[in-house]
C-alpha positions, 0 to 999 in steps of 0.5 A: 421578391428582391425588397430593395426592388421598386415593385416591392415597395410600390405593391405595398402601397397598392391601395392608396394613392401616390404622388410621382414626380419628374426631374430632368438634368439641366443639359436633358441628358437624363430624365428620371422619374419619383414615386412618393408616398401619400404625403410626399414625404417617402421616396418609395421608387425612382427610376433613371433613363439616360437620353439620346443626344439629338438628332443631327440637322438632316435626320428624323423630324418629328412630324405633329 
């Protein structure tokens, strides 16, 4: 298993708990996700996912 791989370091805490976090860039193009430590004091994984821009006026809705 690759040791720099999130899975590696999250497996290694597999027993306890973790602690996670969001941040979104101020312009909402890219959301990004944090997995910490017990005590929020190590980083153990982070992951990025650039967003689409939004829909223009006429296309899919989002129905609730």
């Amino acid at each position: 298993m690759n040791p720099f791989s999130p899975r590696h370091d999250l497996a290694q805490h597999r027993d306890k708990q973790l602690r996670t976090g969001i941040i979104d860039a101020a312009d909402r193009s890219w959301h990004f996700r944090l997995h910490f430590d017990a005590t929020g004091t190590e980083l153990l994984a982070c992951s990025g996912v650039k967003r689409r821009p939004p829909a223009k006026a006429g296309g899919q809705k989002l129905q609730l």
